[in-house]
VMD Tcl script that draws the C-alpha trace (Angstrom):
set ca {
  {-9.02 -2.52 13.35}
  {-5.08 -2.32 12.81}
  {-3.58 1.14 12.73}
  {-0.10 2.15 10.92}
  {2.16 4.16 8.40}
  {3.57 3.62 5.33}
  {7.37 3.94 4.84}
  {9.31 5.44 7.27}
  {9.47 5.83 11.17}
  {11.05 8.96 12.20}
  {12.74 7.29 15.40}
  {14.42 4.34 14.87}
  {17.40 6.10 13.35}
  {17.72 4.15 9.91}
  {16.23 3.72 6.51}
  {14.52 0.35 4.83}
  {15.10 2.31 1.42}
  {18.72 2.90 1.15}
  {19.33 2.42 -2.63}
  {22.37 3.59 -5.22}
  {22.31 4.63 -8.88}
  {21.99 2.11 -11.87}
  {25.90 3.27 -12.95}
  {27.29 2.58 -9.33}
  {25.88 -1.28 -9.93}
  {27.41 -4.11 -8.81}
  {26.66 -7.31 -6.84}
  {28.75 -6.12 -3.20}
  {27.08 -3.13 -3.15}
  {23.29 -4.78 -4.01}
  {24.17 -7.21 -0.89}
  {25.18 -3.94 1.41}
  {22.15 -2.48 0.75}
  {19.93 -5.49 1.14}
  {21.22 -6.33 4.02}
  {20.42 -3.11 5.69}
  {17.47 -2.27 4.30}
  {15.96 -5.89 5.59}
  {17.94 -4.80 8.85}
  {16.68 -1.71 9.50}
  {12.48 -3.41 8.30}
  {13.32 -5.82 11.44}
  {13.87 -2.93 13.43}
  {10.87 -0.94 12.21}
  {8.66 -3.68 12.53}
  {9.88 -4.37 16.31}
  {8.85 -0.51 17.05}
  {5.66 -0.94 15.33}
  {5.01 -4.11 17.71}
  {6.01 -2.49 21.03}
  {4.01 0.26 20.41}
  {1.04 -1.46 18.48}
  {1.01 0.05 15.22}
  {-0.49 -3.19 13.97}
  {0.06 -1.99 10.03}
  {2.46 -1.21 8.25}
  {3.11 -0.25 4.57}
  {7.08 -1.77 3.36}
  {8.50 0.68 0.79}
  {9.05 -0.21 -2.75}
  {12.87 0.45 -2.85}
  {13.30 -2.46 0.03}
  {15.42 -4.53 -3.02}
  {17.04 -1.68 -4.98}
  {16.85 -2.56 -8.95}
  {14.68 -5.52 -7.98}
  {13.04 -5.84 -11.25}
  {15.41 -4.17 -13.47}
  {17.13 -5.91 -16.68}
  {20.58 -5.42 -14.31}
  {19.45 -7.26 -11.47}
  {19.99 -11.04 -12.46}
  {20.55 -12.31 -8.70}
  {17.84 -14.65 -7.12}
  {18.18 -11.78 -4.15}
  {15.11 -13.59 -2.28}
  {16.64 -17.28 -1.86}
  {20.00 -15.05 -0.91}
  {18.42 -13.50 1.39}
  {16.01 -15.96 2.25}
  {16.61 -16.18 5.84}
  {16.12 -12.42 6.61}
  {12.80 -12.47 4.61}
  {11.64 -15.84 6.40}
  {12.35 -13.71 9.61}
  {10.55 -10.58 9.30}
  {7.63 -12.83 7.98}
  {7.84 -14.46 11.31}
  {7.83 -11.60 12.90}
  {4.83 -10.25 10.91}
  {2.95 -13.21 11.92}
  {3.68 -13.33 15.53}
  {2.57 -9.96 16.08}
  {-0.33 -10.04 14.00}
  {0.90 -7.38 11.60}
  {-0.72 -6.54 8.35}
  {1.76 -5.97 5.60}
  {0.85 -3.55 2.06}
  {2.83 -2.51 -0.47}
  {2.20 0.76 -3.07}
  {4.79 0.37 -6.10}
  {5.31 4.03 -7.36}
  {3.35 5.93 -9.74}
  {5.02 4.84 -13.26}
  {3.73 1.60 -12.55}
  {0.69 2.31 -15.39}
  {-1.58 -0.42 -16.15}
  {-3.70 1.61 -18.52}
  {-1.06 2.91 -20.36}
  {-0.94 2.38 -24.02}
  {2.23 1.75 -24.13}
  {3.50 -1.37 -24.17}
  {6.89 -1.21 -22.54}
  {5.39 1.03 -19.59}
  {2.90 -2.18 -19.23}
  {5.33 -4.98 -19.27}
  {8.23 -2.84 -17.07}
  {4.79 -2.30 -14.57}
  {4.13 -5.93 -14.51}
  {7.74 -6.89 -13.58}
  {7.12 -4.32 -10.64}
  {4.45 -5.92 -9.44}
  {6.02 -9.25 -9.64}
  {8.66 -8.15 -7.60}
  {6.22 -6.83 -4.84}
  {4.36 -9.92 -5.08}
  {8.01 -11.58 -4.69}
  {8.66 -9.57 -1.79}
  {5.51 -10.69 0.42}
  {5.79 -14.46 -0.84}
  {9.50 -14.58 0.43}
  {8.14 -13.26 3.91}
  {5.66 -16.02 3.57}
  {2.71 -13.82 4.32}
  {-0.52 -14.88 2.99}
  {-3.11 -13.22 1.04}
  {-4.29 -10.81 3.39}
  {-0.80 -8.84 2.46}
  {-1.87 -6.70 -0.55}
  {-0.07 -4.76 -3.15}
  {-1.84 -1.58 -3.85}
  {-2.34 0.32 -7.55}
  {-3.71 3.02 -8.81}
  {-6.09 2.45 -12.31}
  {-3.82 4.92 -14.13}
  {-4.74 7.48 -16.71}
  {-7.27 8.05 -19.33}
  {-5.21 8.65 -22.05}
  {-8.24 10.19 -23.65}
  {-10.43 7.42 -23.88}
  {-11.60 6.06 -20.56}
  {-13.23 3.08 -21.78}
  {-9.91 2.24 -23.50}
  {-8.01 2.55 -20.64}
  {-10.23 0.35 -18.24}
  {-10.28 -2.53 -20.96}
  {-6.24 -2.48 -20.78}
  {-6.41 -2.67 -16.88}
  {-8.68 -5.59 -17.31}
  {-6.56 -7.64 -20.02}
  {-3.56 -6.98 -18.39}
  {-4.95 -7.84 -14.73}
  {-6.29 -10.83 -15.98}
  {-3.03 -11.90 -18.00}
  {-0.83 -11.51 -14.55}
  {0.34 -15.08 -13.12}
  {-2.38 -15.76 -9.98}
  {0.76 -15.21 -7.46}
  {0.39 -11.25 -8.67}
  {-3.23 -11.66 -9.33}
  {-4.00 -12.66 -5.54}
  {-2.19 -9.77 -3.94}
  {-3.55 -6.86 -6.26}
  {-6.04 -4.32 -5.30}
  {-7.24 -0.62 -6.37}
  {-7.03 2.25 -5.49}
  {-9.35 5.33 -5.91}
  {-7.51 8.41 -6.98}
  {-7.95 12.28 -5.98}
  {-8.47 13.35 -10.02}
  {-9.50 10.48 -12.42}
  {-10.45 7.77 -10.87}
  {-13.11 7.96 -8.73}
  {-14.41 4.60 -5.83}
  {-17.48 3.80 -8.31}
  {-15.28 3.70 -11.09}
  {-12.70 1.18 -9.37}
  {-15.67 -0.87 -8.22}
  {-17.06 -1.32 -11.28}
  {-13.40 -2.60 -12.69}
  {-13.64 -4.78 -9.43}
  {-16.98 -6.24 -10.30}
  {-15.35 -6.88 -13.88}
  {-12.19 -8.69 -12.63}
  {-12.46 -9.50 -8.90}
  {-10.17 -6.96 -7.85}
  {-11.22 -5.61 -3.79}
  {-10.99 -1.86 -3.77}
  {-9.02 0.03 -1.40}
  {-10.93 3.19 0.07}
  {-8.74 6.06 0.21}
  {-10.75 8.37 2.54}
  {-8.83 11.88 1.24}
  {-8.76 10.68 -2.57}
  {-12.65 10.64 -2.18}
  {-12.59 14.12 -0.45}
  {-10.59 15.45 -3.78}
  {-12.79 13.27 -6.67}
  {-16.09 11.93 -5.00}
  {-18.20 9.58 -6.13}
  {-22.38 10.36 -5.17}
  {-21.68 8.13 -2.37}
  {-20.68 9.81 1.41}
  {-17.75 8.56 3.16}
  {-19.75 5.86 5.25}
  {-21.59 4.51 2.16}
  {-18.20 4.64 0.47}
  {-16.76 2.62 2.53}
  {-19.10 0.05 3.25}
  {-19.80 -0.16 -0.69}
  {-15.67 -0.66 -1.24}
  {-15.47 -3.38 1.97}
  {-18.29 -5.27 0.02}
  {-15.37 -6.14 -2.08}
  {-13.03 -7.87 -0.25}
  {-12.93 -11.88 0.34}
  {-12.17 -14.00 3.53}
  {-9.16 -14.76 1.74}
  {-7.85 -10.74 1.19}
  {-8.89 -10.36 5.25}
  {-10.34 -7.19 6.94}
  {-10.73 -4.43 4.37}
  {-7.69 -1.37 4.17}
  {-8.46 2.20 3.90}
  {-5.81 5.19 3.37}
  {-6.96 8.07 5.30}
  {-5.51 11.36 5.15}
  {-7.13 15.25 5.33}
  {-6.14 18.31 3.46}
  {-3.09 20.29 4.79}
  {-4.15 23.87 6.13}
  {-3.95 26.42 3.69}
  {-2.15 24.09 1.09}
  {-3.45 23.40 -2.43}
  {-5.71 20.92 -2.85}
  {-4.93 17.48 -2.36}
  {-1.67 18.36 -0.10}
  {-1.60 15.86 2.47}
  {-2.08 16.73 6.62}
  {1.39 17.18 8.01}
  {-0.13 15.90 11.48}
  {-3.14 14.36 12.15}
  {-6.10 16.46 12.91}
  {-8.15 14.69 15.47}
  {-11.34 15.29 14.82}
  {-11.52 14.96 11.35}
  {-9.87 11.48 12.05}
  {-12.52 11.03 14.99}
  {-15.43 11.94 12.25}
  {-14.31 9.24 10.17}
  {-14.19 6.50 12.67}
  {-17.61 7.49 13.42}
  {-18.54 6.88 9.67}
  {-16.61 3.55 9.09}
  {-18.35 2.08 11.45}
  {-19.57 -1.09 12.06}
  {-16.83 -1.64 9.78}
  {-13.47 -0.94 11.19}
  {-11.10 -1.67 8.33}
  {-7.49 -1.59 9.10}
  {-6.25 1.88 8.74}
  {-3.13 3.28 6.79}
  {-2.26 7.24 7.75}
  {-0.96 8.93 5.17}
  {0.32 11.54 7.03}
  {4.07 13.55 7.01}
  {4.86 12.40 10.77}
  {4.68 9.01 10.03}
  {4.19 6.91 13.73}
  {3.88 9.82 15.67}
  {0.08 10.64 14.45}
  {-0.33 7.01 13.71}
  {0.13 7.01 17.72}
  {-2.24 9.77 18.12}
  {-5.01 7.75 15.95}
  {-4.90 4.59 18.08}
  {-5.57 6.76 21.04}
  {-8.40 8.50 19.59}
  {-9.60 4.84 18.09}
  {-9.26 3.47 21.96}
  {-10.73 6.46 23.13}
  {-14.21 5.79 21.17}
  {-13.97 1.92 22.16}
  {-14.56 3.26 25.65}
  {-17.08 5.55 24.86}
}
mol new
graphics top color blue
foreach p $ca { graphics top sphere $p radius 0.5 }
foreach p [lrange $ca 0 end-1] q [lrange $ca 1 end] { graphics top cylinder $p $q radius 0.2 }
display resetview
């Protein structure tokens, strides 16, 4: 079991998603930017290792404009040497790598252009990880999308358009249960359709449950991963205190987090903590996660 953070670290004293707006384009600034965005991954990553937060999720803005019409640079052979070194880096530490484009990338939409500008998204995550030389055990992660009023509709869309992707986007895909439409079952049964593993996400399920508990939930969604996609992922997060539903823990709550453990066992998929403090509970949860190895 690997334990990490998506994003940001609140420490290190720099940003891996330092971007600009479309108007302010042009090809010194996109280098800048690159440059310290990769710069400031290296140093994130380095943390991560010293302090064995074994997983970590690499933000979407990374290569600002990446898959925009603008952006006509082949930015990973120019910066092929900083991507071939925090792959190294990845791989010497035994890191696993994820990705989560943002939520207009729509795969169920019925709308065409939202489809094709999604699938040059995802090829540029995919792009990402294969310039880092990671292999298939680095994962991009998606949500189905919406109904659009016709669920069945919507699903059949996923499932042409999955199947239409080139395999280097095919083989790094997985789903993603929501917390309103899309329930585990649901993306299960997609993945049963397509191949597509399903990531757990352990708060998601709290929102829009499935008549499977947690434990069976998980166990059902590991079922769907390969050798080939490695050790299954889960997001975890709880509700925030006295937030509205679905509001994500600003801190980790231990024994909610200790409760869980309990249930994804003898699982232990690699854990991402979606949770406002970033490293510091991610610290917290490989304590508690040591703690029950000794008990």
């Amino acid at each position: 079991m690997r334990i990490g953070y998506p994003c940001m670290n609140t420490v290190v004293g720099c940003t891996s998603a330092r971007t600009f707006r479309l108007k302010s384009w042009n090809e010194e600034r996109f280098h800048s930017t690159v440059a310290e965005n990769l710069t400031c991954l290296s140093r994130i990553l380095a943390f991560n290792a010293e302090h064995n937060l074994l997983f970590f999720r690499i933000t979407s803005d990374l290569v600002p404009f990446a898959s925009h019409p603008v952006n006509t640079l082949d930015w990973a052979e120019v910066f092929a040497e900083e991507f071939a070194g925090i792959g190294a880096c990845v791989r010497d530490h035994n890191i696993r790598i994820s990705m989560h484009p943002d939520q207009f990338t729509l795969l169920t939409s019925p709308d065409e252009g939202v489809c094709e500008r999604s699938g040059a998204e995802l090829a540029y995550h995919a792009v990402v990880l294969d310039a880092m030389g990671l292999d298939t055990t680095a994962k991009v992660q998606v949500h189905l999308g919406g109904v659009y009023g016709d669920r069945e509709a919507a699903v059949g869309r996923f499932l042409d358009r999955y199947r239409d992707f080139p395999a280097d986007v095919r083989r790094r895909l997985v789903v993603e249960n929501d917390d309103r439409l899309y329930t585990e079952a649901e993306c299960r049964a997609v993945g049963r359709e397509c191949g597509v593993p399903v990531l757990f996400d352990v708060f998601h399920h709290e929102c829009n449950p499935s008549s499977l508990g947690t434990g069976a939930a998980v166990a059902a969604c590991a079922a769907t991963w390969k050798e080939k996609d490695g050790v299954p992922m889960v997001d975890y997060s709880s509700q925030e205190p006295g937030e509205r539903r679905g509001r994500h823990a600003r801190t980790l709550d231990p024994t909610h987090f200790a409760t869980f453990l309990a249930a994804a066992r003898p699982h232990d998929p690699d854990i991402m903590l979606e949770i406002k403090d970033k490293e510091q509970s991610a610290l917290r949860a490989l304590e508690i996660a040591r703690e029950g190895d000794l008990s």
